[in-house]
KOLTIPA-881683 format. One record per atom (N, C-alpha, C): residue number from 1; atom name; x, y, z. Coordinates in nm, 3 decimals, always signed. Layout:
BEGIN
SITE  num  atomo  east  north  up
SITE  NUM  CA  X  Y  Z $
...
//
This chain:
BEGIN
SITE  num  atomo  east  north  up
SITE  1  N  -1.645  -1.405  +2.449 $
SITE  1  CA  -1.566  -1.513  +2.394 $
SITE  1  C  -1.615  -1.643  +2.457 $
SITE  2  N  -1.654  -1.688  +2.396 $
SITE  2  CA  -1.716  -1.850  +2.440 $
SITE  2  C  -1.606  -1.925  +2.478 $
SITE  3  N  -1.475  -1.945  +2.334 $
SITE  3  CA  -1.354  -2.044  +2.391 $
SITE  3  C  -1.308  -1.990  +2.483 $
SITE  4  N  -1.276  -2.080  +2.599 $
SITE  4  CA  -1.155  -2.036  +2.680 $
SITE  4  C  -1.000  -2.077  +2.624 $
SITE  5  N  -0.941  -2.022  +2.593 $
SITE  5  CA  -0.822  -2.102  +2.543 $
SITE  5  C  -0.696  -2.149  +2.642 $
SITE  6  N  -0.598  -2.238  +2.622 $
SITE  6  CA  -0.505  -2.307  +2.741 $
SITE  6  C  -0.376  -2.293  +2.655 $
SITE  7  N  -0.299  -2.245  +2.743 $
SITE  7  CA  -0.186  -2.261  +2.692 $
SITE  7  C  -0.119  -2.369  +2.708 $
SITE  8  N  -0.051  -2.466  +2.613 $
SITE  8  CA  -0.005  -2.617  +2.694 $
SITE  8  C  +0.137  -2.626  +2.652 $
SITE  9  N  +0.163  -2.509  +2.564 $
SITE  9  CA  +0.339  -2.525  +2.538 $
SITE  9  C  +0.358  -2.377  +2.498 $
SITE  10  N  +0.477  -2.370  +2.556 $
SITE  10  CA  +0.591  -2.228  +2.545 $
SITE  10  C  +0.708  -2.262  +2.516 $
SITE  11  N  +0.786  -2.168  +2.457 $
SITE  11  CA  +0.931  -2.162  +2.461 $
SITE  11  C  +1.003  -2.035  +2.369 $
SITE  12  N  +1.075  -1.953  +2.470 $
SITE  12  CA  +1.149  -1.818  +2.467 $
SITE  12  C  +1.201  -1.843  +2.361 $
SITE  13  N  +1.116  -1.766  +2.266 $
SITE  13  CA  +1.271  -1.728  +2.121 $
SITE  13  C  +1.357  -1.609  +2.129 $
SITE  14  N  +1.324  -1.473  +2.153 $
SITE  14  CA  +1.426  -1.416  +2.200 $
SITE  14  C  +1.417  -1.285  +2.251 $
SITE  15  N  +1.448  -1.220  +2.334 $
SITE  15  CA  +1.408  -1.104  +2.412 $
SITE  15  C  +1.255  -1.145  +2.479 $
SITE  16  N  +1.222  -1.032  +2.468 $
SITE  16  CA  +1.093  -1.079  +2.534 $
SITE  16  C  +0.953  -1.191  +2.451 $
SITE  17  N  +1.033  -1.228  +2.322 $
SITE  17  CA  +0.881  -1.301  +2.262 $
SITE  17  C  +0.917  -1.452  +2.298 $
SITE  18  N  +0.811  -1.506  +2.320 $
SITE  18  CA  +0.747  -1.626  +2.362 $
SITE  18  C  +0.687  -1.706  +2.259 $
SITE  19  N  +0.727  -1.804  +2.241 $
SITE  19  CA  +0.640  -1.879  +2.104 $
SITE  19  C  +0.576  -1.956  +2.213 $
SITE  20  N  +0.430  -1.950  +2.210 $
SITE  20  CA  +0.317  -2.025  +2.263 $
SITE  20  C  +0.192  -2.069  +2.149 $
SITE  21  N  +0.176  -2.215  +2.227 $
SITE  21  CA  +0.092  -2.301  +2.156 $
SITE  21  C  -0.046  -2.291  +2.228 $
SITE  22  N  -0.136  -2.299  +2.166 $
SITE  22  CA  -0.306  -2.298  +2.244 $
SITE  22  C  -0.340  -2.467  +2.225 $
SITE  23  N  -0.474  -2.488  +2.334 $
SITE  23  CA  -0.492  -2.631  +2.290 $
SITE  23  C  -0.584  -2.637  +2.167 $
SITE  24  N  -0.578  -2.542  +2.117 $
SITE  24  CA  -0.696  -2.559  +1.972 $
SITE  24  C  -0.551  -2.594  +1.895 $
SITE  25  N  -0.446  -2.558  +1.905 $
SITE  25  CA  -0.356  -2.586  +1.807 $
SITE  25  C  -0.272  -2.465  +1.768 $
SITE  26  N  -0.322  -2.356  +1.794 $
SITE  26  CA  -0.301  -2.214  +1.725 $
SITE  26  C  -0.123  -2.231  +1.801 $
SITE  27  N  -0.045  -2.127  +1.697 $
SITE  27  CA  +0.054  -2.136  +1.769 $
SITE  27  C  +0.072  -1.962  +1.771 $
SITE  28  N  +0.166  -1.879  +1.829 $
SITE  28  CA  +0.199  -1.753  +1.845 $
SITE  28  C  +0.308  -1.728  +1.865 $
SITE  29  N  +0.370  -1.623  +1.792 $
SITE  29  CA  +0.507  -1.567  +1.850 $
SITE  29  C  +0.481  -1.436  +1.929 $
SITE  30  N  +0.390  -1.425  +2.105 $
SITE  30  CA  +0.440  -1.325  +2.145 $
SITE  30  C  +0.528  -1.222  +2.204 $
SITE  31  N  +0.502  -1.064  +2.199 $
SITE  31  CA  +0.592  -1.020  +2.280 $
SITE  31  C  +0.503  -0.976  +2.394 $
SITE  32  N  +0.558  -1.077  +2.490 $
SITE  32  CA  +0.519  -1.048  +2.647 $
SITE  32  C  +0.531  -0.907  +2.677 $
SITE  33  N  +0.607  -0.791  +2.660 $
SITE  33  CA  +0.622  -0.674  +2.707 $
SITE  33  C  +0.521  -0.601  +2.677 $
SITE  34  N  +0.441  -0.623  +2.585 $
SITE  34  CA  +0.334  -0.529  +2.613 $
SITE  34  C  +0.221  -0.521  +2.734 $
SITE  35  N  +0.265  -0.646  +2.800 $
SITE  35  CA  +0.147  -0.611  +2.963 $
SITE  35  C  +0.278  -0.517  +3.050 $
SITE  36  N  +0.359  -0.509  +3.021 $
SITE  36  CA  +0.501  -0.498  +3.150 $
SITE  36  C  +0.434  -0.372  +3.160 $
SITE  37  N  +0.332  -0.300  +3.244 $
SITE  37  CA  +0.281  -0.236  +3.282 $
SITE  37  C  +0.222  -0.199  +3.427 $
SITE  38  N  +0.273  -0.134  +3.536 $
SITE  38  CA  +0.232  -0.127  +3.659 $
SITE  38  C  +0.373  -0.207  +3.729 $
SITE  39  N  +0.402  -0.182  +3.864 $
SITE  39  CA  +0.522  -0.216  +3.962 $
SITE  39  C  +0.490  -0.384  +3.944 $
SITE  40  N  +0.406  -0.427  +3.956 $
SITE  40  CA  +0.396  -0.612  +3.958 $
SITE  40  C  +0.468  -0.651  +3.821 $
SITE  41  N  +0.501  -0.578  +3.760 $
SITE  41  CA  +0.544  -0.634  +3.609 $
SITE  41  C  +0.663  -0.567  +3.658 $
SITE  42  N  +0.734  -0.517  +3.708 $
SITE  42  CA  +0.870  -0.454  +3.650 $
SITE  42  C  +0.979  -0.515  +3.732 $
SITE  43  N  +0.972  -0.648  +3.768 $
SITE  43  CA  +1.105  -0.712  +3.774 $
SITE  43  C  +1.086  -0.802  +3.593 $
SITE  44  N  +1.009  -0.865  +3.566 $
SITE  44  CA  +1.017  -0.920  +3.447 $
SITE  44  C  +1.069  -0.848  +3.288 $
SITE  45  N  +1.091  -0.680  +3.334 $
SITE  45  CA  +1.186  -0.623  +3.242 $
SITE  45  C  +1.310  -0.652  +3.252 $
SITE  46  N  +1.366  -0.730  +3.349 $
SITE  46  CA  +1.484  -0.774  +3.335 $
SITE  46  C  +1.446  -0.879  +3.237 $
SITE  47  N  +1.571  -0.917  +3.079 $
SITE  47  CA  +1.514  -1.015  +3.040 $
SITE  47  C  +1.568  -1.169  +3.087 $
SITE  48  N  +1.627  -1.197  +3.239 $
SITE  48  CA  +1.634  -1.326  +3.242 $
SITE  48  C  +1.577  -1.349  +3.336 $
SITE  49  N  +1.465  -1.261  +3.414 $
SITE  49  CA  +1.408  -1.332  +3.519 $
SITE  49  C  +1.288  -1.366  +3.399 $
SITE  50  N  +1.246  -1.253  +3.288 $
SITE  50  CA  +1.136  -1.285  +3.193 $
SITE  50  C  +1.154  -1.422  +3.153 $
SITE  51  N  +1.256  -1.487  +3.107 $
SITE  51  CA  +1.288  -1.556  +3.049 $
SITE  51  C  +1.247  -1.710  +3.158 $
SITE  52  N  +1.190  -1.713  +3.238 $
SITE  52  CA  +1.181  -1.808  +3.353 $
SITE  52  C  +1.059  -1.781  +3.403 $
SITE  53  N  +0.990  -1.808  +3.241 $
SITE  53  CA  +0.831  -1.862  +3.270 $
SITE  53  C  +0.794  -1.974  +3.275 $
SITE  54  N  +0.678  -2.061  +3.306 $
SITE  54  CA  +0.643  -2.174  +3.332 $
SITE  54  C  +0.516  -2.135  +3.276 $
SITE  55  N  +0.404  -2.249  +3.268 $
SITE  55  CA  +0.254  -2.288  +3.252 $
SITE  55  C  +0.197  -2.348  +3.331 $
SITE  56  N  +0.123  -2.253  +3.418 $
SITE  56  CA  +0.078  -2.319  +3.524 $
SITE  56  C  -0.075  -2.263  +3.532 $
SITE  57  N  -0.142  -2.298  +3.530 $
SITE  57  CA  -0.331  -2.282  +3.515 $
SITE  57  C  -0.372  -2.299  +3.378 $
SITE  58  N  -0.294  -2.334  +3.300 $
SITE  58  CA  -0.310  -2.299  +3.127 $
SITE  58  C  -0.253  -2.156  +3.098 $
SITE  59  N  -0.221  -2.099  +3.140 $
SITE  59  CA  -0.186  -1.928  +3.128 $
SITE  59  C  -0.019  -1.970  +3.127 $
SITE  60  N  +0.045  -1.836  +3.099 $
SITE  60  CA  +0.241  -1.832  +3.134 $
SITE  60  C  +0.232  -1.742  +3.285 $
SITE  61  N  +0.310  -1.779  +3.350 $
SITE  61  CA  +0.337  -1.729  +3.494 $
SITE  61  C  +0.464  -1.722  +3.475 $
SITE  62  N  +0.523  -1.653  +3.564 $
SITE  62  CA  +0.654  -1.614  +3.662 $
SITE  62  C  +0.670  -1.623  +3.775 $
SITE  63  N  +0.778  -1.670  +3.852 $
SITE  63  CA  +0.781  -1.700  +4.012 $
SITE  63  C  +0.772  -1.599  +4.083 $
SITE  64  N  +0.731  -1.502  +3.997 $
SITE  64  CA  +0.741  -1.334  +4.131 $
SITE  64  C  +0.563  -1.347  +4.144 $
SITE  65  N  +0.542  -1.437  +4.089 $
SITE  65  CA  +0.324  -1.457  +4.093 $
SITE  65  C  +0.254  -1.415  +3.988 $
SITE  66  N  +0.333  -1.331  +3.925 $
SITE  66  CA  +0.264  -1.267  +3.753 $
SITE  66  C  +0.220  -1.371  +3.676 $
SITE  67  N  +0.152  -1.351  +3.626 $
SITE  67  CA  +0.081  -1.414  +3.506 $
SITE  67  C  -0.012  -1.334  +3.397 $
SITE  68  N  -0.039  -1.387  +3.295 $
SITE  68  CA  -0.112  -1.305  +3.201 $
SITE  68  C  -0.219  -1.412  +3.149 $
SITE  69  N  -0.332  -1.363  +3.178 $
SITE  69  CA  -0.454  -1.415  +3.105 $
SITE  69  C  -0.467  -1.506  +3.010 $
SITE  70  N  -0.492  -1.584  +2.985 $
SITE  70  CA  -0.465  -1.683  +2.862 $
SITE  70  C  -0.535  -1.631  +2.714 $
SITE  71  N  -0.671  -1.548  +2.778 $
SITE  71  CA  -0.733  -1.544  +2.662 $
SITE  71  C  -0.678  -1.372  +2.631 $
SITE  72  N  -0.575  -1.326  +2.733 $
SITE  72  CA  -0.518  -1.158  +2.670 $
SITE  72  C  -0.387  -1.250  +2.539 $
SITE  73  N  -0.349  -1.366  +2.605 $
SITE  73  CA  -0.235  -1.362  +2.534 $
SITE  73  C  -0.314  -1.463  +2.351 $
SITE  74  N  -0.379  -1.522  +2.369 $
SITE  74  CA  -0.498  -1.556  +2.261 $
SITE  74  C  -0.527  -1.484  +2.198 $
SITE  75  N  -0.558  -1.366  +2.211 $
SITE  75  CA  -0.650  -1.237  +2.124 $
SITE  75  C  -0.529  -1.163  +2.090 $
SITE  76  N  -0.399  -1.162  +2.144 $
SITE  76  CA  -0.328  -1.107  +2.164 $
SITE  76  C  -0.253  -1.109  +1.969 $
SITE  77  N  -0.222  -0.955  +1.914 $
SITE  77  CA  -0.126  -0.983  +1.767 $
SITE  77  C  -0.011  -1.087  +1.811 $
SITE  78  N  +0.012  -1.112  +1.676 $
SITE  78  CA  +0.165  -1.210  +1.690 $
SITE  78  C  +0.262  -1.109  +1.661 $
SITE  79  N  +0.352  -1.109  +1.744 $
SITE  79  CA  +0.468  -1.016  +1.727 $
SITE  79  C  +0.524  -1.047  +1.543 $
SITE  80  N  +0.605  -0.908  +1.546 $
SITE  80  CA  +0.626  -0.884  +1.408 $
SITE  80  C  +0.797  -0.868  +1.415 $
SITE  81  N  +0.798  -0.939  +1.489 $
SITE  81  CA  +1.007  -0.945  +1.580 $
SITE  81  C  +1.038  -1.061  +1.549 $
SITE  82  N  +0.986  -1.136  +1.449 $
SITE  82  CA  +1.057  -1.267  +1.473 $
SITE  82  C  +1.163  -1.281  +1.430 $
SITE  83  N  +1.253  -1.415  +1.453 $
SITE  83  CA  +1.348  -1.442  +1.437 $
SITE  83  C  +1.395  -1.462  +1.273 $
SITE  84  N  +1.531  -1.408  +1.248 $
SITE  84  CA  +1.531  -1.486  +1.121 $
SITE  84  C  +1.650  -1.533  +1.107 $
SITE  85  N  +1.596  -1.661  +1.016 $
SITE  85  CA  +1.669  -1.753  +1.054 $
SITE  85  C  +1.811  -1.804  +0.896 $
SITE  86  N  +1.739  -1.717  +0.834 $
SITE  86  CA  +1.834  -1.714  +0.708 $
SITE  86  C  +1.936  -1.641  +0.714 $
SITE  87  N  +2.044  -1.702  +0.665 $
SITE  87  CA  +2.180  -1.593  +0.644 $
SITE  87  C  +2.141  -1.559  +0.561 $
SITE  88  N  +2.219  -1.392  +0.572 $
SITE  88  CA  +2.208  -1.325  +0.478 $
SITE  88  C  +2.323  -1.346  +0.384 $
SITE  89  N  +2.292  -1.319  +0.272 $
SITE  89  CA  +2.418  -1.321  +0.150 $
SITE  89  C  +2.444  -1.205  +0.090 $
SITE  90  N  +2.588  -1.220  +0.060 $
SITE  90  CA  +2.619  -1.136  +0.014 $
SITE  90  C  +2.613  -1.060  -0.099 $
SITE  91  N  +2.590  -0.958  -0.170 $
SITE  91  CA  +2.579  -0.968  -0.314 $
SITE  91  C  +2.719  -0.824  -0.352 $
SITE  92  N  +2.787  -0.894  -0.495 $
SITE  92  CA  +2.884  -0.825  -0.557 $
SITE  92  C  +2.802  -0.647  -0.570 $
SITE  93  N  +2.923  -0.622  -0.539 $
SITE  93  CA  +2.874  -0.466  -0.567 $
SITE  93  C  +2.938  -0.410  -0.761 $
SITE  94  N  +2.793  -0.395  -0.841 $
SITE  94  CA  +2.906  -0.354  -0.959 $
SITE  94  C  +2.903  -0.206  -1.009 $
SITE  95  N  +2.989  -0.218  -1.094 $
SITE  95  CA  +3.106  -0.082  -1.178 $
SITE  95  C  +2.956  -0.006  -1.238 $
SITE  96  N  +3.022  +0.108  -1.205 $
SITE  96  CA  +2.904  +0.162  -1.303 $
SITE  96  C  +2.990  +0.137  -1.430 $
SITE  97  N  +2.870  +0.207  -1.557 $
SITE  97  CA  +3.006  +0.185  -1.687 $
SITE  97  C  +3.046  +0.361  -1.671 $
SITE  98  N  +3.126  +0.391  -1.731 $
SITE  98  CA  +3.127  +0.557  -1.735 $
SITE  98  C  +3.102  +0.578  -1.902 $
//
């Protein structure tokens, strides 16, 4: 991979996904839980210490020292959890005829 990519904006939409912006522009809805793998990740399964990430090297960090790669979370799918934001409506239930 030639680009290095930077992360320069985040913000928690809900459970564990992260909407993050790259400086090319790209934006992402991930879910962070797929690194939560190995003892260094498993206070951030709680979801409100997860929730108390920052950007610090261009990457997302946590104050327990975790961080994830910029270019794992770059290459990384966009979660398929997103939010939605439409009410749902209701619809009449009808008669059969007999």
């Amino acid at each position: 991979m030639s680009y290095l990519p930077q992360v320069v904006g985040a913000r928690h939409v809900s459970g564990f996904i992260v909407s993050t912006r790259f400086d090319d522009g790209t934006e992402k809805q991930i879910d962070v839980s797929q690194w939560f793998k190995g003892p260094v990740f498993e206070p951030l399964k709680d979801p409100k210490l997860c929730k108390k990430f920052f950007i610090e090297g261009g990457t997302l960090a946590w104050p327990n020292g975790v961080d994830i790669a910029p270019e794992a979370l770059y290459a990384s799918r966009e979660s398929t959890k997103k939010r939605h934001n439409k009410r749902m409506e209701r619809t009449r239930k009808t008669r059969r005829s007999s």
